[in-house]
C-alpha positions, 0 to 999 in steps of 0.5 A, spaced: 500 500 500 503 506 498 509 503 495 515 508 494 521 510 491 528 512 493 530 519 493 534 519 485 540 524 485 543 526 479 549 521 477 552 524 470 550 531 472 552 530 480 558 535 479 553 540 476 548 538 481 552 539 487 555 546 484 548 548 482 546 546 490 551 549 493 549 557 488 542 556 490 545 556 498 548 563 498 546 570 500 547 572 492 543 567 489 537 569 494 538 575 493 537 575 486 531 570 487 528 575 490 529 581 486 527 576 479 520 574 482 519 581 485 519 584 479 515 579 475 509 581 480 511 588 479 508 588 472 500 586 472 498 581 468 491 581 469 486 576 466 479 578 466 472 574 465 469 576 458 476 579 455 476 580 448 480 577 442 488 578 443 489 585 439 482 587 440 480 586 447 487 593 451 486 589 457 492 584 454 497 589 453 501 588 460 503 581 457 508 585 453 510 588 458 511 582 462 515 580 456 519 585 456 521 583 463 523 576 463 528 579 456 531 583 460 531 578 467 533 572 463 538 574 457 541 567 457 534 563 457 532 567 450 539 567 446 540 559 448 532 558 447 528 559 442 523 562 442 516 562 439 510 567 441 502 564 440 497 568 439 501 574 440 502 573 448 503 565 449 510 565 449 512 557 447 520 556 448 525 550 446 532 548 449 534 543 443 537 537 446 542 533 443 538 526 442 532 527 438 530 520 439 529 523 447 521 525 448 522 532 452 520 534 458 515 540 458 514 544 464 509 549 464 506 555 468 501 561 466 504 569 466 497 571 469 493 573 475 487 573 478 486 581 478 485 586 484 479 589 487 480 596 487 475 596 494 480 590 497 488 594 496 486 597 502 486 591 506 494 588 503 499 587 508 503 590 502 500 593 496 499 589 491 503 589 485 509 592 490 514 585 490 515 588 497 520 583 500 519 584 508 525 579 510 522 573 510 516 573 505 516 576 497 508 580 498 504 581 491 498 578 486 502 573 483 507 571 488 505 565 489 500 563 483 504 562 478 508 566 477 514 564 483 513 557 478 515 561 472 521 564 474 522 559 478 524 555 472 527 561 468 531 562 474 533 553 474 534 554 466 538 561 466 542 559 472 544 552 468 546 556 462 551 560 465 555 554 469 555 550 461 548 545 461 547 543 455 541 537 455 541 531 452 533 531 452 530 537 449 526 541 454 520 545 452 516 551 456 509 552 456 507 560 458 499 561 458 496 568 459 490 566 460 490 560 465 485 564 470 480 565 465 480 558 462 485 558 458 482 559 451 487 564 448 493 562 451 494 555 453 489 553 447 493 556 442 500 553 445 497 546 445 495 547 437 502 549 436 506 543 440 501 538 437 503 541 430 510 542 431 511 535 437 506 530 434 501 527 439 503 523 445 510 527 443 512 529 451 516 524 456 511 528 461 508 535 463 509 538 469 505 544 471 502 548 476 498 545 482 500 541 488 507 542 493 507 539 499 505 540 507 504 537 513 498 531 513 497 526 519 504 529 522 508 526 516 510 531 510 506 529 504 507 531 497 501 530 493 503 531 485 496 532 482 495 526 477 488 528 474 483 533 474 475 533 475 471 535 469 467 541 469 460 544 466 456 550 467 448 548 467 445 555 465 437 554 468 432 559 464 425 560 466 420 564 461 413 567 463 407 571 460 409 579 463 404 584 465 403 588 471 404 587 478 398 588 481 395 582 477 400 577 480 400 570 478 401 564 482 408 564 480 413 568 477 420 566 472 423 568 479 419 564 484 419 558 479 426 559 477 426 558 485 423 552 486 428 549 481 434 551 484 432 549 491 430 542 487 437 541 485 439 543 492 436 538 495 438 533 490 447 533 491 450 528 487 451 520 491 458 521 495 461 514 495 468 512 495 471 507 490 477 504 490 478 507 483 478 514 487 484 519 487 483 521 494 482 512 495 489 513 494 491 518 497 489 515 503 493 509 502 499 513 503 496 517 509 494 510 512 501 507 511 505 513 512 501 518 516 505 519 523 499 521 527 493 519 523 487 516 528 487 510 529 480 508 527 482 511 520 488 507 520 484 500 520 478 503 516 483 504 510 487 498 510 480 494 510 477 498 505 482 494 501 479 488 501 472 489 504 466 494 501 464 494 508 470 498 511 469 503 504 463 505 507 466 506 514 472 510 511 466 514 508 463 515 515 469 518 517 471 523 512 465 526 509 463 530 514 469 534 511 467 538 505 474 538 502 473 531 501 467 530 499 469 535 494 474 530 490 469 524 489 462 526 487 460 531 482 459 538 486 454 544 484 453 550 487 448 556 485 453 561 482 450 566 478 443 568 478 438 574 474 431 576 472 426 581 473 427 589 471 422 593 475 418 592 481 411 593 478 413 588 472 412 581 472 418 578 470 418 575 463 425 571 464 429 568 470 436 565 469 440 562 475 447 558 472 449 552 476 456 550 477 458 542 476 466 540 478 464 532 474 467 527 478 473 523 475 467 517 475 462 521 470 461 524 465 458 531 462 452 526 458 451 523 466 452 530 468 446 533 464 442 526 465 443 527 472 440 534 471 434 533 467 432 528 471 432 532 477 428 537 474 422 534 470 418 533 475 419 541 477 417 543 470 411 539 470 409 542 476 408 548 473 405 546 466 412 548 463 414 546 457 421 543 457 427 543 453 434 540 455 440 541 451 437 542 445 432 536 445 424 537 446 422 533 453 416 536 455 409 540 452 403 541 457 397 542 454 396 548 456 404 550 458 404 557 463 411 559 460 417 554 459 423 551 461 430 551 458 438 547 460 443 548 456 451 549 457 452 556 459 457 560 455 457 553 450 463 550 455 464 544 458 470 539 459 471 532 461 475 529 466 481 529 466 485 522 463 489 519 470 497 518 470 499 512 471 503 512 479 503 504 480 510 503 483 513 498 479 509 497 473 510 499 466 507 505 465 509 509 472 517 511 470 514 518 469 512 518 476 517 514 479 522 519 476 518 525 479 516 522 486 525 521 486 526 527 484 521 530 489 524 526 495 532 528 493 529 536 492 526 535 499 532 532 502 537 536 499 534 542 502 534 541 509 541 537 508 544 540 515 536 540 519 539 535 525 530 533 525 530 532 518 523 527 516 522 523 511 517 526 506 512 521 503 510 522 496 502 520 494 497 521 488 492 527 489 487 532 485 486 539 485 480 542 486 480 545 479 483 545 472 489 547 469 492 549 463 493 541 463 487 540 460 488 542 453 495 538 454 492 531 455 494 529 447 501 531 448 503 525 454 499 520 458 503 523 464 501 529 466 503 532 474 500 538 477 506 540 482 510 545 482 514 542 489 511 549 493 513 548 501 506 548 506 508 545 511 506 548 517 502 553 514 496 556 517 494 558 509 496 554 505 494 557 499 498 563 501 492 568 500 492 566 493 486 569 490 484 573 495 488 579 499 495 577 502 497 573 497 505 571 499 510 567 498 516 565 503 522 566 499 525 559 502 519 556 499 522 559 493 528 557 493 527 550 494 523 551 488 528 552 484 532 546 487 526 542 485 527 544 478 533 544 477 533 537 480 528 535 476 531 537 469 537 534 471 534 527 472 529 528 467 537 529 462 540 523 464 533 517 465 532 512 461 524 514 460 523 514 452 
């Protein structure tokens, strides 16, 4: 249960490494660490809901002159890269190796942030866009998610460059500039261009933003994200004759539109854990390597290995924590809702938009049956006519106004593909690889703590999507992990997405380790 691998280390490159480790530990380094990722947050890069197309849309142009930043930043990445830019700001690097029977390794991360309320930049620490350093923490929209993982690899590369690296595997960046917003103008664009330029299944792995590693059950436990939940937004419309208030029927658009959204509230998706489950996994590992972890817990996981009885226990035992009943089943939560336009007027349309996270069991077609069945009794209720994703269900004799689902702004994603992480079986070299380099990483960077641990490296999932879902054609390995250190956090997203966002500047550097670790492995592997 939870099989590991040993901590994997450089050995053609170990000098390189070792020089490399011993760079990243001095006060110069640090310093010019801190003043890249400081500048980086210093220009605004913010991706806004509904922008327009690249060239049309001025909201876009900060991305040059993030551009502008990194040119100057890393002079070595651009004169020894090349470098092509996708629709204009998705930026698409490649370090050539000398083999090119060697699949290469892609590693990606986005150059936009969520934007900053204006109402909010009373309540940071340190202004938003400042880099602020305070000693100990790098402060700004950014610092944290992404862009401590895009210089932490341009900082990797430019540093290898001027000790003299030069890669036997082809090393390939991917750059998005709309990750925050879906992804459609940037990363979009750049899977396209690799597709036509690599060729599918082309990459030995992706590794991009997503987990780090923190404290669980007393033990350090890093979760690489290894799938990804599907995703659909339910747009729910309700249409009713208008007229004037004071001659009300018995329900409006609005009341009926209520009583379908309380329907859905309800009904949540069945929440039931399986041995096909990331978060299954997971808790292998929490089981057979959590220091702390109860008991009780402890003996319902190893059960459930063998026993659909001990599942249900585990179930019991953990679903009254939102957090992880989220992994399992299909979510939806009542986001948007609008209608009626003055007091005195009834409404002549309602509409609510219901937010689904698909679980990585279901589907989008299971997600809109689901959904259909959920509300057909309400429609009928109210004598309304009913179409669902463009297919006539319903006609009353006398319909009192109509009902309509669709998928809101014509988008809908199915869950990810899942990367493979059985230790020792074929297929898992990837994995194998990384869950090494993350342990060496882990243990170089605390090289002289006398109460070093041992960190643990699990399967885990992010909440939400990445940039990754448009890179599923590319490789069958795919890891959300940037190696960021929460352990003993408070927060640990670091205000991402909200006031405060930060990052320690040694969570920083060890990042870099980490990259630095991980292109160095990935040179000398075995992996195709």
């Amino acid at each position: 249960m939870c099989l590991q691998v040993g901590a994997v280390y450089p050995e053609k490159n170990a000098e390189l490494y070792n020089e490399m480790s011993n760079v990243i530990g001095t006060e110069r380094f640090k310093d010019k660490a801190i003043d890249w990722l400081a500048g980086a947050v210093r220009v605004p890069t913010e991706s806004f809901d509904g922008m327009g197309p690249v060239g049309v849309d001025p909201r876009w142009v900060p991305m040059g002159a993030f551009h502008d930043y990194l040119l100057g930043a890393f002079p070595q990445v651009h004169a020894t890269l090349s470098l092509q830019k996708v629709n204009t700001y998705g930026l698409l690097f490649e370090w050539t190796g000398s083999d090119p029977s060697l699949k290469p390794l892609m590693l990606a991360a986005h150059q936009d942030v969520v934007p900053v309320h204006p109402n909010t930049v009373d309540e940071w620490t340190h202004p938003p866009y400042s880099g602020y350093f305070d000693g100990t923490r790098i402060w700004g929209r950014g610092s944290s998610d992404d862009k401590s993982g895009l210089i932490g690899i341009m900082t990797t590369l430019e540093t290898l460059i001027e000790k003299g690296f030069k890669p036997t595997r082809s090393i390939v960046l991917s750059f998005g500039f709309d990750e925050e917003i879906s992804g459609t103008h940037g990363a979009a664009h750049l899977a396209t261009a690799m597709l036509e330029r690599y060729g599918e299944n082309s990459f030995a792995f992706v590794v991009d933003e997503g987990g780090g590693f923190s404290d669980i059950y007393g033990t350090a436990f890093a979760t690489p994200g290894t799938a990804e939940k599907g995703y659909m937004d339910l747009m729910i419309e309700v249409a009713a004759p208008g007229g004037h208030s004071s001659v009300p029927p018995a329900h409006t658009s609005i009341g009926m539109l209520a009583a379908l959204l309380v329907e859905i509230e309800k009904n949540p998706y069945p929440l039931e854990l399986t041995r096909e489950d990331v978060l299954y996994s997971s808790l292998q590992c929490y089981a057979a390597h959590g220091a702390s972890i109860p008991r009780s817990l402890k003996h319902a996981i190893e059960k459930s290995a063998h026993s659909d009885k001990g599942l249900r226990k585990v179930e019991k035992l953990l679903f009254d924590e939102p957090s992880y009943a989220s992994l399992v089943r299909t979510t939806q939560a009542i986001d948007l809702i609008n209608g009626g336009v003055k007091t005195n007027a009834l409404p002549e349309q309602a509409y609510a938009v219901v937010n689904h996270r698909i679980s990585t069991r279901s589907s989008v077609a299971e997600t809109m049956s689901r959904d259909i069945d959920t509300l057909l009794d309400v429609a009928k209720s109210f004598d309304l006519s009913f179409t669902a994703f463009g297919g006539h269900l319903y006609s009353p004799s006398s319909p009192k106004g109509s009902l309509a689902l669709s998928k809101a702004f014509n988008h809908s994603l199915e869950p990810a593909p899942r990367t493979p992480t059985s230790v020792g079986e074929a297929g898992s070299e990837p994995w194998e690889l990384l869950s090494g380099t993350i342990k060496a990483t882990f243990d170089s960077h605390r090289v002289d703590d006398d109460e070093k641990e041992d960190i643990v490296v699990s399967p885990g999932m992010p909440t939400g999507n990445t940039d990754t879902k448009y890179y599923w054609s590319l490789s069958e390995h795919i890891f959300r992990y940037n190696h960021k250190n929460s352990f003993g956090s408070v927060n640990r997203l670091g205000g991402v997405h909200t006031v405060n966002e930060n990052i320690e500047v040694d969570a920083l550097l060890e990042m870099i380790r980490f990259f630095t670790m991980l292109v160095l492995n990935t040179d000398e592997s075995s992996l195709a």
